[in-house]
N, C-alpha and C positions, 0 to 999 in steps of 0.2 A: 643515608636514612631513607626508609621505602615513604611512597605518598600513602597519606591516610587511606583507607576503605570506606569509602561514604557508606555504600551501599552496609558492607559488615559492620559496619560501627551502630546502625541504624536501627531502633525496635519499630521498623516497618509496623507490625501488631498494633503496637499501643500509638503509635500515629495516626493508624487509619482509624480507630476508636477515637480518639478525637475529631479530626477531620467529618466524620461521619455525624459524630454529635454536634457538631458546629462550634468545638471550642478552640479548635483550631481554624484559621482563615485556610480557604484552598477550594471549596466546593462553588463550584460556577452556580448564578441564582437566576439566571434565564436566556432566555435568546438574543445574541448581540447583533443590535441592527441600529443603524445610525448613529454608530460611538456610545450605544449603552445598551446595559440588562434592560430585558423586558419580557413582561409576560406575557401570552398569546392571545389575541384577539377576541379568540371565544372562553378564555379563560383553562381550556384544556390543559392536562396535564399526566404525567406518566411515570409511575413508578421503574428506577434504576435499579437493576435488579446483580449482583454479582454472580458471576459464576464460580468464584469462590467457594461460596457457602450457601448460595442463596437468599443472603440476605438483602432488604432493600436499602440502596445506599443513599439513596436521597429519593426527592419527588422535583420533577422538571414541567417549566412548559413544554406545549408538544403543541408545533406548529401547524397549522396549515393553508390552504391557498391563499387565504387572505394576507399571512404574514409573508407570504411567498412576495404580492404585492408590492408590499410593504419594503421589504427587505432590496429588490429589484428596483424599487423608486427610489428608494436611498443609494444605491448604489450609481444609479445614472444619473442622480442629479451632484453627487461628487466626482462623476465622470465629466461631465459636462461644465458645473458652476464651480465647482471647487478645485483646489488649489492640486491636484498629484498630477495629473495628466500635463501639468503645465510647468511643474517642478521641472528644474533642471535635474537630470537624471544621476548628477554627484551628488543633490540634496534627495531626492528620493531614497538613493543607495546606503547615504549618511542616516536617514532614521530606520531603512531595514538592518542595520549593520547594530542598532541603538535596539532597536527589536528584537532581535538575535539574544544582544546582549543580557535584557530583561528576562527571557524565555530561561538562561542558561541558570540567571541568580534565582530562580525559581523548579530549577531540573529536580530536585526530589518530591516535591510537593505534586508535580505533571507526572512524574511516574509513578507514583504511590496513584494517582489516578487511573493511569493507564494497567494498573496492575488489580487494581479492583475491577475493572467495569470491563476487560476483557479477560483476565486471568493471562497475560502475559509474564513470566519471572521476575520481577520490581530490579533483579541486575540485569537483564536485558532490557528491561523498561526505561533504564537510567543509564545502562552502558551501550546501550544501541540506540534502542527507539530517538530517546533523547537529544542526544549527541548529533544525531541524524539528521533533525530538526534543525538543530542551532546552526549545524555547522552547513544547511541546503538554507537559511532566510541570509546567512553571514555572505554565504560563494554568492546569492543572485545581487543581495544589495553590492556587495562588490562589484558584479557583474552590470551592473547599472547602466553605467557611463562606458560601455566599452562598445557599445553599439557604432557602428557607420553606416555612410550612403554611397549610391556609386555618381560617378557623371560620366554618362556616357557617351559615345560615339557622335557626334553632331554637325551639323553644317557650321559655318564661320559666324553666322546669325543667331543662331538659336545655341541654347543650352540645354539639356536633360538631364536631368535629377532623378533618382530613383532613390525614397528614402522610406522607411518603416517605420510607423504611426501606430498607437496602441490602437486594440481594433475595440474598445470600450466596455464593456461588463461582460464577464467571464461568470458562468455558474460552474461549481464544482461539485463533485457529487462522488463521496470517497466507502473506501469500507473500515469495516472495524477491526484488522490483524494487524494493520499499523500506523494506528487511526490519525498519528500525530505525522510521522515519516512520510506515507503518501497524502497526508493535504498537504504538507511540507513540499511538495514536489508540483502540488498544481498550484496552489495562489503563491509561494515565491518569485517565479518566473511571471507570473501573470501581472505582477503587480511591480515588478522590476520593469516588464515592458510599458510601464502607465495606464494599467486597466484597474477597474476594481473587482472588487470577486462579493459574490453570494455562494456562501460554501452551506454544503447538507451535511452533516453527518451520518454517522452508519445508525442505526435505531440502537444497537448493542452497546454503541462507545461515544455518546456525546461528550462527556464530561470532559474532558483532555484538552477536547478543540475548542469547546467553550470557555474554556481558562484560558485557554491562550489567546483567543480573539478579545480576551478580557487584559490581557498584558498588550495586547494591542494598542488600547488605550492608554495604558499606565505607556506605553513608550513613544507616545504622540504622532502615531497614525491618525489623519484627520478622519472624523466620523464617514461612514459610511464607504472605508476603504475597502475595509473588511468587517461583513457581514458573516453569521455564523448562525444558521438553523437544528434546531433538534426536530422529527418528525418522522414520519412515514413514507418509505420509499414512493408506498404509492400514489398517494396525494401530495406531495411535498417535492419530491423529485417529479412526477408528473410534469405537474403546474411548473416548474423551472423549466422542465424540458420543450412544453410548449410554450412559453412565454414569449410574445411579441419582441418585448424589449432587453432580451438577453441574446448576446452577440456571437457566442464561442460556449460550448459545453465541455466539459473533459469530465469524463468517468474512467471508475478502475473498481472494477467488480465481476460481476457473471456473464457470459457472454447473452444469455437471454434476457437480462437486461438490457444490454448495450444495444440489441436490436428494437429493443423501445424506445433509445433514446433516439437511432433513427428514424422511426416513423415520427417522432412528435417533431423534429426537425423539419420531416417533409411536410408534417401539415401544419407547421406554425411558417416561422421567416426564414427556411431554409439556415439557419443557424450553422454555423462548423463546427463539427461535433469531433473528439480526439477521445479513441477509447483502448483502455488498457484491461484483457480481458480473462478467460482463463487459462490454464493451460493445463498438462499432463506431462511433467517435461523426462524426457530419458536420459540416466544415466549410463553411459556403457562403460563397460570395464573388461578389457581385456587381457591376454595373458601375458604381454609384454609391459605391463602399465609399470611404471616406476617403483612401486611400491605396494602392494596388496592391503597391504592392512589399512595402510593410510586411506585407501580408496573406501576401503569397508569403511573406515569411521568415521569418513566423512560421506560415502550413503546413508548413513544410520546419520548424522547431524542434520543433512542436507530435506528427510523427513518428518525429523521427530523434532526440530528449534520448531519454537511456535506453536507448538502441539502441531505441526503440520500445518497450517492453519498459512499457506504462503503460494501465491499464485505462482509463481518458481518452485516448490518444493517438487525434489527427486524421487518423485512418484513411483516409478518406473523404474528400476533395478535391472540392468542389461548385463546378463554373466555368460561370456563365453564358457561352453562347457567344460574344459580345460578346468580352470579356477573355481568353478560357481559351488561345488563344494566347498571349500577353503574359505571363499570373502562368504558367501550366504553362514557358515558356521559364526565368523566373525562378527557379522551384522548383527544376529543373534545374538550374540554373547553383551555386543556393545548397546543393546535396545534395555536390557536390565538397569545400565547407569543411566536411562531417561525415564523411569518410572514416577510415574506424576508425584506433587506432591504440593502443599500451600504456596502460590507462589509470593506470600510476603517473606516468608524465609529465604534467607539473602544465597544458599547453597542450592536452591533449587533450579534445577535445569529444566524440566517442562509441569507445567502448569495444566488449569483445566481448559476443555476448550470452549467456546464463545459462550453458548448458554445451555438450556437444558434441550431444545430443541434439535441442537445440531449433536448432542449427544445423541437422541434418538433414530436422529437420519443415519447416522455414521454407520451404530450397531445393526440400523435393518438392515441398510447395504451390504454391510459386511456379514452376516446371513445369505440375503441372496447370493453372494458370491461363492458362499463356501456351498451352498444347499445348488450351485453351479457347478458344483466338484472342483472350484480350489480347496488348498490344504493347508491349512492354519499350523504354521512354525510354530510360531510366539503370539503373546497376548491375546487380543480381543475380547477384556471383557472389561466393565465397568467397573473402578476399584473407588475407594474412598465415600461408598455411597450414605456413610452414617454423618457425614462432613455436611452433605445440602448439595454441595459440589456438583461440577458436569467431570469427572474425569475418565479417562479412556484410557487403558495400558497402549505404550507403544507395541503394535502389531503387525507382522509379518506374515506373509502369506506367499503359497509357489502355485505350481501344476495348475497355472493358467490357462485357459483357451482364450485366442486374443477375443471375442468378442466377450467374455464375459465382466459384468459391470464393472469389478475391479480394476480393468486394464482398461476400460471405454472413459468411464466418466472422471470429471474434476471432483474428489470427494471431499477435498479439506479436513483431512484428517490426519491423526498421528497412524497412516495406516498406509505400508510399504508392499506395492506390487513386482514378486520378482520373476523374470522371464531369463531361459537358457536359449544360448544360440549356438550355432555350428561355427560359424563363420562371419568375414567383417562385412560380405553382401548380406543375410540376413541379420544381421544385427542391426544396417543401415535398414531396411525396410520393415522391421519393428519398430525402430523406432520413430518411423516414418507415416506409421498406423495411426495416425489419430489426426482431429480434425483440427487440434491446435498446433500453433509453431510459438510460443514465447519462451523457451530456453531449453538446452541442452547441453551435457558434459561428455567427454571421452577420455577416458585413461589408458594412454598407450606412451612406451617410452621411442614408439617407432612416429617420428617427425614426416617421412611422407605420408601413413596413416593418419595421424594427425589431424594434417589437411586434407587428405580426402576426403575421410569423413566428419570432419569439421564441415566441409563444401557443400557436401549432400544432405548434411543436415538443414529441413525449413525453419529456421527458429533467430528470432530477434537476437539471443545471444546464446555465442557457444564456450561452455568454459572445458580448457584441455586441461589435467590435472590437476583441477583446484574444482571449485563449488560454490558459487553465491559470491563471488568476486565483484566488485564495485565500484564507482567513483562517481564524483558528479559530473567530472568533466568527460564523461559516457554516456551517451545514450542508449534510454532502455524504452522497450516495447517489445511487440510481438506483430507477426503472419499469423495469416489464415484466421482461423476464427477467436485467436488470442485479440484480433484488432489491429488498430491502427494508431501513429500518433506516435510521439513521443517525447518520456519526462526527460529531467535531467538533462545538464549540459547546455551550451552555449543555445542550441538549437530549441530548446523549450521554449526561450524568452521568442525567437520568431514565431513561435505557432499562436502567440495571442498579439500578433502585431500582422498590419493590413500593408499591403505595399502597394506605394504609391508612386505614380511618375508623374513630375513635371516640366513640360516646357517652355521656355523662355525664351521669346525673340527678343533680342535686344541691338537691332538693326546694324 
C-alpha cells in the first residue's frame, strides 16, 4: 500500500482562503521577542503582499531600531540570566529535537505559508523546504552533546584545557527563497552551541519564520531564545549589524549587502561576522559526460527549481562544442515542462518569482542582454499577467560575449546563460570568469578530467555528475566574493562558540 500524498490529497486553495480569513489558525500575529507575539514599538505595520496573485495576505508589525533593542536585550539577558547557556547540552538538544518535532506536526500549515508569501510550489514547500527544517533543528539538537575539549601538552604541575564556550547572542539575518531551510541553518547550530539568536527576516517572507519562532514557544524553548523580527533590511538589519551587544552576525544574501555588514562590524564591537553570498555558478558538460540528457535535465532543474531564485542555481551552461547542439536542443525542449503556474496546485513545478519588483528587474536585464546581442532560445516573457501574479516563462538565452550582463551578474531568475567551448582549458577559464566561487558542476565520465577540473575549479562546492547534492553533515559556503563561513555540519555549531584555554597549576 503506497503512503498517502499529503500534498495531492490537499485543496491547498480553499486552505489558504481560510488561513487568510483567520478561520483557520496558522497566520503568525506579530514579532516574537521574549517568548511572545508583539507589536512594534511605534505601532508600524506592513501589508504581506503574495506573488501569487497579488493579493494581501495579512497586515504585520514592521519592526524597527527600537525593537531591534528590544529584541537584543531579551536575548542577552537569556544568555546571561537564563537557563540555555547553562543547560546541560543533552537537555538543550532534548527540547531542539521536541522543537523539530512541533515544526513537523505543523509542515502543512508552514508550507501553505511559505507558498503564499514567496510563491515557492506548496510540494516543494512541504517536500523540501520543510523537511529541511525539521530534519537541520533534529541533526543539531542531536548534535548537542557531541561536543569536546582537548588537554593538552603540559608540565607535570599544570594542566591545559582547551574548551568551546557559546560565544552569546547571535544575529541572523536570512533571505526569502528558503526563508524557512536557510534560518534553519543559522539559529539550529547557534543555538545547539548555547547562544541565543535575534533572527530578521527577508521583508518578502516573514510569515514562515514567524510561525515557527511561534512553535518555539509551543515547544518550550525558554523566552528569549529565539527572537524573530519582521522589517526592513535597512533599518532593522542595520541596527543588528551595528549593535554593541550582538556577538557573531551570519548573513546569506547579496554580496553588496554583506559588505555592509562588514563596515558596521568595523565600526560597532568588531563583531564576527559569517557571510554566505552570491554566486553565478557553472555548469560544464562535456562530450564524454555519462549521459547527455540526463545533464541536460538536470541544467534545466538545476535553473528553473525555485523560479531560479537559488544562490547555487546553474546559471551558466558550459557546452563543449561537440554536444552543445544536442544538450542546448534538449534544455529547450525540457524548459516547456517548468512553465509557471499557481503554485497552490500540488503538480506545479515552478511558481512566480518573489514579487512584482524583481519581475521587473529580471525583464530589464534580460533586454539589456539581448539589446547586447544575446539571442533568445526560449521564453522571456511575462505570462499569467491577468492572474495579479509576478510570473516569468523559463528562458534561455546563447551567442554571449562574456562581459555581457547575462554572464556577469547574479540575476535570480528563471533565466539560463549558455556559453560554447572548444576545449577543457577554455571551459576551465569560463568558468573561472567571474567574481564569485560558491558552486560548480562537471559532467565528464573521464575520472582524471574530473579532478582536474574539479581542482581548478574556485568554488565552495563542486558537484561531478549530479547537481544541488546535499547533506547536513557537509559543509557549505563559498570563495571569493560568494564569502565566507560556513552552514551545515558539525563545523557550524563551532563558528558560534569562542575558544577558550585554561591553565591549572596544581602543584
Amino acid at each position: 500500500m503506497s503512503a498517502p500524498d499529503v500534498v495531492g490529497d490537499t485543496d491547498w486553495v480553499a486552505l489558504a482562503a481560510d488561513v487568510v480569513a483567520g478561520r483557520t489558525p496558522g497566520m503568525p500575529s506579530g514579532l516574537v521577542i521574549d517568548g511572545a507575539p508583539r507589536p512594534a514599538r511605534s505601532g508600524a505595520t506592513r501589508a504581506i503582499v503574495s506573488p501569487r496573485d497579488g493579493a494581501t495576505l495579512t497586515v504585520l508589525p514592521w519592526a524597527a531600531a527600537d525593537d531591534v533593542d528590544d529584541a537584543v536585550a531579551s536575548a542577552r539577558s537569556a544568555f546571561r540570566d537564563g537557563p540555555w547557556a547553562r543547560l546541560h547540552p543533552r537537555e538543550r538538544g532534548e527540547l531542539m529535537v521536541e522543537f523539530a518535532r512541533v515544526i513537523d506536526a505543523h509542515r502543512s500549515e508552514l508550507a501553505l505559508l511559505v507558498a503564499l508569501e514567496m510563491g515557492k510550489p506548496v510540494r516543494a514547500a512541504h517536500e523540501i523546504e520543510l523537511r529541511a527544517l525539521v530534519r537541520t533543528v533534529r541533526y543539531y539538537g542531536e548534535l548537542a552533546d557531541k561536543g569536546s575539549g582537548e588537554i593538552t601538552a603540559s608540565s607535570a604541575s599544570e594542566l591545559s584545557l582547551v574548551t568551546r564556550e557559546p560565544a552569546g547572542v547571535v544575529a541572523a539575518v536570512v533571505p526569502w527563497n528558503f526563508p524557512l531551510t536557510l534560518a534553519g541553518w543559522k539559529f539550529a547550530p547557534a543555538l545547539a552551541a548555547g547562544c541565543t539568536v535575534v533572527l530578521k527576516t527577508a521583508e518578502q517572507s516573514p510569515l514562515s519564520m514567524l510561525r515557527v519562532a511561534e512553535l518555539a514557544i509551543e515547544a518550550g524553548l525558554p523566552p528569549g531564545v529565539l527572537n524573530v523580527l519582521s522589517g526592513d533590511g535597512i533599518e532593522v538589519g542595520a541596527a543588528l549589524g551595528r549593535h554593541p551587544d550582538v556577538d557573531i552576525l551570519t548573513f546569506t544574501g547579496s554580496t553588496d549587502v554583506g559588505r555592509h555588514f562588514l563596515r558596521y562590524s568595523a565600526d560597532s564591537n568588531l563583531k564576527r561576522v559569517y557571510l554566505e553570498l552570491g554566486g553565478k555558478s557553472p555548469n560544464i558538460v562535456f562530450p564524454d559526460a555519462p549521459d547527455l540528457d540526463a545533464a541536460a535535465d538536470t541544467a534545466a532543474w538545476a535553473i528553473f527549481f525555485n523560479s531560479g531564485e537559488m544562490c547555487t542555481a546553474g546559471s551558466r551552461l558550459i557546452l563543449h562544442r561537440d554536444i552543445a547542439d544536442r544538450v542546448l536542443d534538449r534544455v529547450v525542449a525540457t524548459a516547456a515542462d517548468w512553465f509557471p503556474a499557481d503554485p497552490l496546485l500540488a503538480d506545479t513545478r515552478m511558481g512566480p518569482v518573489v514579487d512584482a519588483r524583481s519581475l521587473t528587474r529580471l525583464r530589464s536585464t534580460l533586454d539589456s542582454g539581448l539589446a547586447s546581442g544575446a539571442r533568445l532560445v526560449h521564453g522571456g516573457r511575462q505570462v499569467l499577467a491577468d492572474t495579479g501574479g509576478s510570473y516569468l516563462e523559463p528562458t534561455v538565452v546563447t551567442d554571449l560575449d562574456p562581459a555581457n550582463v547575462l554572464v556577469r551578474d547574479e540575476l535570480f531568475g528563471p533565466i539560463l546563460s549558455v556559453l560554447v567551448v572548444d576545449s577543457e582549458e577554455e571551459a576551465i577559464r569560463v568558468a573561472g570568469d567571474t567574481p564569485y566561487g560558491l558552486a560548480a558542476a562537471v559532467w565528464t565520465g573521464d575520472l582524471g578530467r574530473a579532478h582536474r577540473v574539479s581542482k581548478a575549479l574556485r568554488a565552495g562546492t563542486v558537484w561531478v555528475n549530479c547537481y544541488e547534492e546535499g547533506d547536513l553533515n557537509v559543509p557549505f559556503g563559498g570563495v571569493k566574493l560568494s564569502g565566507f563561513g560556513r552552514d551545515k555540519s558539525r563545523h557550524a555549531i563551532d563558528e558560534y562558540t569562542d575558544l577558550k584555554t585554561t591553565w591549572i597549576a596544581h602543584g
